[in-house]
N, C-alpha and C positions, 0 to 999 in steps of 0.2 A: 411549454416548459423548456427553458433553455439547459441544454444537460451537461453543461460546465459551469462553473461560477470561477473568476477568477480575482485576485485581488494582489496589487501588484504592489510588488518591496526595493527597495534598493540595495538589499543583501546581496554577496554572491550567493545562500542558499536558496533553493527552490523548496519547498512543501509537496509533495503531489497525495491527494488523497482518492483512488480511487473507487474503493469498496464503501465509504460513510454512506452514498446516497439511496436513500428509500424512496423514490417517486420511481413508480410501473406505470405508464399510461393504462389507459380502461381495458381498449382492444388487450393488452397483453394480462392485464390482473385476469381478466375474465377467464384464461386459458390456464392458470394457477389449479392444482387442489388446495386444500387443506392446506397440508403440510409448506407446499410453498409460498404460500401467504404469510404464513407467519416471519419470514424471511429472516430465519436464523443464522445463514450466514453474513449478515453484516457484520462493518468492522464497526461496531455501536460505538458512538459518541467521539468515537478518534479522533475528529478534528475540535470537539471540544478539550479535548484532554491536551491536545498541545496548544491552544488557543491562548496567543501574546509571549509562548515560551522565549520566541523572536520576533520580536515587531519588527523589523524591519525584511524577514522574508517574504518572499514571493509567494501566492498558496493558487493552488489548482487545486477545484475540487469536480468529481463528476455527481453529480445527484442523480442519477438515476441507478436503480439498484443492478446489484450484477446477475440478477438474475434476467435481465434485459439484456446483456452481454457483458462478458466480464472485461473490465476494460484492462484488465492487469494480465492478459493473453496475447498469444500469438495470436494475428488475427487473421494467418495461416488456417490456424487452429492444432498448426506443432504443438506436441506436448511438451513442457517444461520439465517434467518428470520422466523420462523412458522408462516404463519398468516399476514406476511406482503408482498407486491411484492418487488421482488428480481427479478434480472437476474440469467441463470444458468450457471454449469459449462461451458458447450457448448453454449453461448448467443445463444436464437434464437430472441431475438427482442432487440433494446437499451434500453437506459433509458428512453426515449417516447413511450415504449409498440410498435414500429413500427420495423415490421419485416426489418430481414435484409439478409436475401438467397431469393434466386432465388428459389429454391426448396423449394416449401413448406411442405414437407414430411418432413423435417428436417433433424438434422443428426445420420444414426444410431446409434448400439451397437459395431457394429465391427471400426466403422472410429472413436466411442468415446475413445477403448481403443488404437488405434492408435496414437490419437491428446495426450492422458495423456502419453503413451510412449515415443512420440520426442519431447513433451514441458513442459509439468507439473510434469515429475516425472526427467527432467535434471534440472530444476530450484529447485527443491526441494532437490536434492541429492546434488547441491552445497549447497543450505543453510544450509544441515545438516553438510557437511563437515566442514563452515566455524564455525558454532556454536559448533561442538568438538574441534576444533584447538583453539579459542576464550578462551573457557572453561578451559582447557588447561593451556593457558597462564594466564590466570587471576582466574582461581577457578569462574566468575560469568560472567554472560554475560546478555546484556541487549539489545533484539532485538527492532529495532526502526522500524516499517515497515509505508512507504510513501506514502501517497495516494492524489489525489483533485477530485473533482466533482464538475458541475455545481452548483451555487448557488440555480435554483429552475429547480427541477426535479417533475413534479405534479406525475407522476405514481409510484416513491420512498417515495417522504415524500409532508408534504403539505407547504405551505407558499416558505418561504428564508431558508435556511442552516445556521445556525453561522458560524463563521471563521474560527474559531479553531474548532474540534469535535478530542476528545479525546475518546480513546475507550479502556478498559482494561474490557471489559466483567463484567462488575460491581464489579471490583477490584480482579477478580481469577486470573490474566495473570501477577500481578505483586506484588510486593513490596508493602505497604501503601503509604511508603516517596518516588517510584516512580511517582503513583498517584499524589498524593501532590505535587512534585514538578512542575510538565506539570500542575496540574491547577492554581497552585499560579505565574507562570511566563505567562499560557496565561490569566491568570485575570489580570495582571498588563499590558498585551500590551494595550497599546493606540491606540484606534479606532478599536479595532478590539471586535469583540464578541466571546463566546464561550460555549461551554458545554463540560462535561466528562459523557460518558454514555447516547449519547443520542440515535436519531435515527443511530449512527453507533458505534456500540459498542465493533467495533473489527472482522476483517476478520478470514477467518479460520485459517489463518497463526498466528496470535494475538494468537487464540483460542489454537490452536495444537503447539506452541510451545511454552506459556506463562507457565512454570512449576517452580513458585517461590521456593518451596518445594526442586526441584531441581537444584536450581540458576542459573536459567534459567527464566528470567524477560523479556515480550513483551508485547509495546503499541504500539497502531495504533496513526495517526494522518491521517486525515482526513481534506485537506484545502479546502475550496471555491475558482474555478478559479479565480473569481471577483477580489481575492486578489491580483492576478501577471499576467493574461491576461490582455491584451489590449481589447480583448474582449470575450466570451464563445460561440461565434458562429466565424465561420470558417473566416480566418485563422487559429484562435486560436495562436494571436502571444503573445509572451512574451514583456510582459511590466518591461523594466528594471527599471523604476522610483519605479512601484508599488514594486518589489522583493525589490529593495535595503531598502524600508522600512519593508518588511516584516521579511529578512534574519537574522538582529541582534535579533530579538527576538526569531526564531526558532534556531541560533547560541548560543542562552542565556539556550533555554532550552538543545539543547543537551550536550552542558560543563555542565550541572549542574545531566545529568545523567551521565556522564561519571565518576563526583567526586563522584557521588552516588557507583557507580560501585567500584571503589576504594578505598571507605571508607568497603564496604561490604567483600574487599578482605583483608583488615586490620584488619579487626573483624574475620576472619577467621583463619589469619597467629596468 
């Protein structure tokens, strides 16, 4: 199982999708209960859901599930949250605080740097590959990484999620008129809500490779399943009605960073 799949664009945007992937090798399903088999915290169907919204970008994706390791962590295993509950790199319980191994010992030191050898440092070596080759061709790059989560997560955040959650780590990870542009296209979607900078302010991937300084620009997006499931509990099938209303407005913001991106390499030339 190779645990990146990549497929390469001539955009300055990149795509990175690290949560869509469901393949667990055997040795690790087996170590699963119940509850972690059913592997509810994927970000279900995500890279369908933006799938051609830009043909011409770059997509990384990791296929193996992050309950393997989550590839959107320090791989420290620094918390991104201080202070707040988070999952870790190695999940030992979902997003309902309910364990999900068999073993309750957890998992060690040696099987931690094993999981970051065959999954979290091949999805990373691609990302870095595609964002010098990007870089490259364009002088700037502008990494878009794809996420959703359930609308109400009581052991993450309290209440409902907005729709939109916009996350550039309180504006380090990007551009201003990057910022701006992702909040003034998702303030203008209809019916949808949102915030920039809220409870999810950007992954580590946001974090560690957002270096505007070095034009090298990354925002998270953060969807509510609510928006394109048919429902957040299992099948967790995709609701085409709901996507086809969603899709022109996340189609609207990514043209409008890619012009961004393009104006930034004309300022340059």
């Amino acid at each position: 199982m190779n645990p990146v799949e990549v497929a390469r664009g001539d955009s300055p945007v990149i795509l990175a999708f690290p949560h869509t992937g469901t393949h667990v090798p055997e040795d690790i399903w087996e170590r699963l209960n119940a509850e972690g088999r059913k592997l509810r915290d994927t970000d279900w169907h995500v890279d369908r859901l933006y799938a051609g919204l830009l043909p011409a970008a770059t997509i990384v994706r990791a296929t193996f599930h992050r309950y393997c390791i989550d590839a959107n962590r320090d791989p420290s295993g620094r918390t991104l949250y201080p202070g707040q509950n988070t999952t870790a790199l190695i999940p030992q319980t979902d997003f309902d605080n309910q364990p999900i191994w068999e073993d309750e010992g957890g998992i060690g030191e040696t099987e931690s740097v094993t999981r970051l050898s065959a999954f979290h440092g091949p999805y990373h070596a691609a990302l870095v590959a595609e964002i010098e080759r990007v870089k490259a061709l364009h002088g700037v790059v502008i990494l878009y990484d794809c996420h959703s989560i359930r609308s109400r997560c009581p052991f993450l955040f309290e209440g409902r999620l907005p729709d939109l959650n916009i996350g550039t780590d309180n504006g380090l990870t990007c551009a201003p008129e990057i910022e701006e542009a992702a909040r003034e296209i998702c303030s203008a979607a209809d019916g949808y809500s949102m915030v920039v900078n809220g409870r999810f302010r950007g992954g580590w991937t946001t974090r560690f490779y957002g270096q505007p300084m070095e034009n090298v620009h990354a925002i998270q997006m953060e969807l509510v399943q609510s928006a394109y499931l048919a429902s957040e509990s299992e099948p967790f099938a995709y609701d085409a009605g709901k996507a086809e209303r969603l899709r022109p407005h996340l189609r609207a913001l990514l043209e409008r960073l890619e012009q961004i991106a393009f104006s930034m390499k004309k300022d340059q030339d």
